[in-house]
C-alpha positions as CSV (number, residue, x, y, z in Angstrom):
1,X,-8.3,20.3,1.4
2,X,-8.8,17.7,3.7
3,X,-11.1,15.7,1.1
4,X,-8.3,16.1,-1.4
5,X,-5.8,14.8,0.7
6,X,-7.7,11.5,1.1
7,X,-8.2,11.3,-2.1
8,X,-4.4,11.2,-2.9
9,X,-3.3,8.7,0.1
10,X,-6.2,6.3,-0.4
11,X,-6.5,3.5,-3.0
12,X,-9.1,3.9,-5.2
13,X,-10.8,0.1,-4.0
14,X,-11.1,2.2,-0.3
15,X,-14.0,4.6,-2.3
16,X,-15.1,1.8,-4.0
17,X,-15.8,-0.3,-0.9
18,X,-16.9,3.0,0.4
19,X,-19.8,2.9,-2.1
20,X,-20.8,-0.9,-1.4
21,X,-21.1,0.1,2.5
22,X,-24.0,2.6,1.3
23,X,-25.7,-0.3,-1.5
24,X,-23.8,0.7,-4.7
25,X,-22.7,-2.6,-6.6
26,X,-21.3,-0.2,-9.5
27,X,-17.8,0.7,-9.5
28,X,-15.3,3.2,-11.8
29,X,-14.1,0.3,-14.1
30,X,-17.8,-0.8,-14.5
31,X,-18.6,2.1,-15.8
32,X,-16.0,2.8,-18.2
33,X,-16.4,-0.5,-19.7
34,X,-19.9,0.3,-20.3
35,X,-19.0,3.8,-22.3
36,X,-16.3,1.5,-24.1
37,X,-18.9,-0.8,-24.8
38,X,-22.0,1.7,-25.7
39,X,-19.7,3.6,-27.7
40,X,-19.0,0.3,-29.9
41,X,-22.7,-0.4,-30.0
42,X,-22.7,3.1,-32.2
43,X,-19.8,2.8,-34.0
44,X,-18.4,6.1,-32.3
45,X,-15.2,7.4,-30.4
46,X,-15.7,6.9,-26.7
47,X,-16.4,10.8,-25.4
48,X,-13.6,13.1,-24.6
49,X,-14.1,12.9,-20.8
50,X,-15.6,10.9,-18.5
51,X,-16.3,12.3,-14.8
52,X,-18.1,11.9,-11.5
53,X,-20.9,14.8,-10.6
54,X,-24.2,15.5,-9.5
55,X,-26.6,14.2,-11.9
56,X,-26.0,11.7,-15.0
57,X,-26.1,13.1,-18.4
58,X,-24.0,14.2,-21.6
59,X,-22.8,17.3,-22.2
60,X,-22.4,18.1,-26.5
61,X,-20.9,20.8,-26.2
62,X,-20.3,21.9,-30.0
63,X,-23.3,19.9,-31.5
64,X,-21.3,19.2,-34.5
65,X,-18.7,17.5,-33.6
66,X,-17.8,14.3,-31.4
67,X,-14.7,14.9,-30.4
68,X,-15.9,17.5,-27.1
69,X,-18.2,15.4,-25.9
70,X,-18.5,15.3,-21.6
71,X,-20.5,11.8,-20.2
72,X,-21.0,12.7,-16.2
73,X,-22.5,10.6,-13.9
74,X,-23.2,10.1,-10.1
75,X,-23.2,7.2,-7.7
76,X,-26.1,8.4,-6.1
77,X,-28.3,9.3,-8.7
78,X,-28.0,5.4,-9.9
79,X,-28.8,4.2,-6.5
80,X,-31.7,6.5,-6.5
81,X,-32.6,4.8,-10.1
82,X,-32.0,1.4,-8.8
83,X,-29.0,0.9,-11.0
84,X,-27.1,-1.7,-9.4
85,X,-26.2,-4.3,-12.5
86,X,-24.4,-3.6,-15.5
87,X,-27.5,-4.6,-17.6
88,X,-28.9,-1.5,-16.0
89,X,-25.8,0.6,-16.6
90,X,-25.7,-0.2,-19.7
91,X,-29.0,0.9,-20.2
92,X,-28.3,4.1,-19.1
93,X,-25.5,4.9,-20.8
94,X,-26.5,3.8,-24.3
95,X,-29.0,6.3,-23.8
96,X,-26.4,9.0,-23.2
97,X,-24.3,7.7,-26.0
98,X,-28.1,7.7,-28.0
99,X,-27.6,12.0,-27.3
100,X,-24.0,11.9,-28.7
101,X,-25.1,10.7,-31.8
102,X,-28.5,12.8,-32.7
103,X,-26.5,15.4,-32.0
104,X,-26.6,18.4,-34.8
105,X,-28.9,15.8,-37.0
106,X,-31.6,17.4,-38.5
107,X,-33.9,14.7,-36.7
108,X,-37.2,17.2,-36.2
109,X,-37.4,15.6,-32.8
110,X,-38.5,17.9,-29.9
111,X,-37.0,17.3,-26.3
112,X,-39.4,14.5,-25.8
113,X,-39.3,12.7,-29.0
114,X,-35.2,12.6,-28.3
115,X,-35.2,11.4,-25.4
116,X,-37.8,8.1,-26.3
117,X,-35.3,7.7,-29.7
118,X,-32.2,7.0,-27.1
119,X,-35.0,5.1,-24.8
120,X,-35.4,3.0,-28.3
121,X,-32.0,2.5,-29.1
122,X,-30.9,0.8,-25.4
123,X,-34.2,-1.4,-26.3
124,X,-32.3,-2.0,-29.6
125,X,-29.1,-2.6,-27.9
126,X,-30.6,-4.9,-25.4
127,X,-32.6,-7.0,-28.0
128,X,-30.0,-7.9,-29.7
129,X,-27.5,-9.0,-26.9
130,X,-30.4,-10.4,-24.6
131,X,-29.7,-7.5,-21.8
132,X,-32.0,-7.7,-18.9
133,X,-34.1,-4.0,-19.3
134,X,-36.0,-4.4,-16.1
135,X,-33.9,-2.0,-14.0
136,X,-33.7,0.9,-16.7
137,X,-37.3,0.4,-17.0
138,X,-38.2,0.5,-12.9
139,X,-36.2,3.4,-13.2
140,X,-37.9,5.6,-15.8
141,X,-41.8,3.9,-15.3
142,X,-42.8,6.1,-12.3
143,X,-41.3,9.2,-13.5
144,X,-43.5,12.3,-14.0
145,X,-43.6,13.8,-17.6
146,X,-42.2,17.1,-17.3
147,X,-40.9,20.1,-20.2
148,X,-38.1,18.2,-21.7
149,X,-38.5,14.6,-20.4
150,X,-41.7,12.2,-21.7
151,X,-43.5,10.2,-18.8
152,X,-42.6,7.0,-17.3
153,X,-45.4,4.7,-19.1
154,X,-43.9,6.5,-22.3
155,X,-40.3,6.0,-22.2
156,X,-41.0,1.8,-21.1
157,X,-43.0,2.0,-24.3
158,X,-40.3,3.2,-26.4
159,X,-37.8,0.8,-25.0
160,X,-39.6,-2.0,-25.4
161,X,-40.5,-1.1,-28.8
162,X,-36.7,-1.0,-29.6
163,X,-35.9,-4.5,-27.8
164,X,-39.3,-6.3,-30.3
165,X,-37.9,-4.3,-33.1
166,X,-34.2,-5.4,-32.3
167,X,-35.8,-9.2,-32.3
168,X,-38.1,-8.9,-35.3
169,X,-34.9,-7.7,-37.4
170,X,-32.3,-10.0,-36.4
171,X,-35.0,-12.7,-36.4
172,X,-35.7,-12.1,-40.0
173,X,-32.7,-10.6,-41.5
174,X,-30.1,-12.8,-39.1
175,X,-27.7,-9.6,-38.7
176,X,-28.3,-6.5,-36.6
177,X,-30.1,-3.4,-38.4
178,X,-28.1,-0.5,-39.5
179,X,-28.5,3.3,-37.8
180,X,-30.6,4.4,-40.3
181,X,-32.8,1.4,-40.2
182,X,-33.0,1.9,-37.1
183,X,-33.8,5.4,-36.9
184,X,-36.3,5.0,-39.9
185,X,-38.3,2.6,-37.7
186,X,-39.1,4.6,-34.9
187,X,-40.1,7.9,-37.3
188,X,-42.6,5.2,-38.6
189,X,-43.6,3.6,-35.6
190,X,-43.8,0.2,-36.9
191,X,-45.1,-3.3,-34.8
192,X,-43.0,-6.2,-35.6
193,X,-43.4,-9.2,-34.5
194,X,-41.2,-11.1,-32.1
195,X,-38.7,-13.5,-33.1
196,X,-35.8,-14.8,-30.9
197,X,-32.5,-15.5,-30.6
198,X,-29.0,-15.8,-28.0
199,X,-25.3,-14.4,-28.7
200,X,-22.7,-14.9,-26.5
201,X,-20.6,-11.5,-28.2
202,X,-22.2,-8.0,-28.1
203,X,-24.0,-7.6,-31.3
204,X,-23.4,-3.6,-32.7
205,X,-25.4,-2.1,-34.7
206,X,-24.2,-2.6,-39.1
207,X,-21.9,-0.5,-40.0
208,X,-23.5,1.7,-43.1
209,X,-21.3,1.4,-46.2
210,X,-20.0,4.9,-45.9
211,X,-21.0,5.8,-42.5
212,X,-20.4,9.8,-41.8
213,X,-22.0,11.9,-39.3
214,X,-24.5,13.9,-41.6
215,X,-23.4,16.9,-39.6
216,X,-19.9,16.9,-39.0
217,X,-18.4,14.2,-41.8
218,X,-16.5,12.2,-39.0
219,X,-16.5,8.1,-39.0
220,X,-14.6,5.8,-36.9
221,X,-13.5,2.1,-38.7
């Protein structure tokens, strides 16, 4: 009761200064901005809640449709990571938002294969918009592969595949690759080579003509 009470007589910038006192830069509007801004990336609706826990992750729920979805996250699980920037944030929660999306697809992947698609798609997302990767990757290159998570060295891979491809692309098409380009890529494992460029706006991905979930029919202008 007594934490509750806090809660209700303290401002919200107490917690967040709270945080800084313990080496978290991130704060709540930080994050929300970066679901607004992931979920953009994907052409999607933002999930249906947003919430502090334990551990970072997304919950599906019904795999076929958007509209339950549940994005958790935890202060100290980033600082653990080494999240402190909202390059790195990002980072982290296009990959979430990367779950949200293969959800119900009839992708083949197994546990791993998933999880280095959304690693490729935050390279993707940070190739085209010139996002810093470095902390995502600190983050993930040490960890130990395990039964549904690839190893470190493999999940760096996968992003920096996505941030080349992301490059090659724009480089050569001058416009950002659809989904399906995207997704058709990393089922072939192709090397491009790198081409540069700056934007001052987020680039999201194209929009495909008649974009629909192939699962659940659903689109979002």
């Amino acid at each position: 009761m007594f934490p509750d009470l806090l809660q209700d007589l303290l401002p919200d910038s107490w917690f967040d200064a709270i945080r800084g006192l313990y080496g978290s830069s991130l704060t709540d509007d930080m994050i929300m901005q970066s679901v607004t801004d992931a979920s953009d990336f994907f052409h999607i609706d933002e999930p249906f809640g947003v919430a502090e826990s334990d551990t970072i992750g997304v919950y599906p729920l019904n795999p076929y449709t958007l509209n339950d979805d549940i994005l958790v996250f935890s202060y100290d699980q980033f600082m653990e990571m080494g999240i402190s920037e909202q390059d790195g944030l990002d980072m982290v929660v296009t990959h979430e938002m990367g779950h949200r999306v293969l959800q119900g697809m009839d992708t083949g992947f197994n546990s791993h294969q998933e999880e280095l698609c959304c690693d490729f798609f935050a390279g993707v997302r940070a190739g085209l918009n010139g996002m810093d990767v470095s902390q995502f990757e600190n983050a993930l290159a040490d960890t130990m592969e395990c039964d549904t998570h690839p190893g470190g060295a493999d999940r760096v891979e996968a992003i920096e595949a996505g941030v080349e491809y992301a490059k090659a692309y724009f480089g050569e098409f001058g416009a950002a690759p659809k989904f399906s380009d995207c997704m058709k890529h990393f089922n072939e494992i192709e090397v491009n080579e790198l081409k540069g460029f700056t934007s001052r706006d987020q680039i999201t991905l194209t929009p495909e003509e008649s974009f629909a979930h192939p699962s659940f029919g659903c689109t979002r202008k």
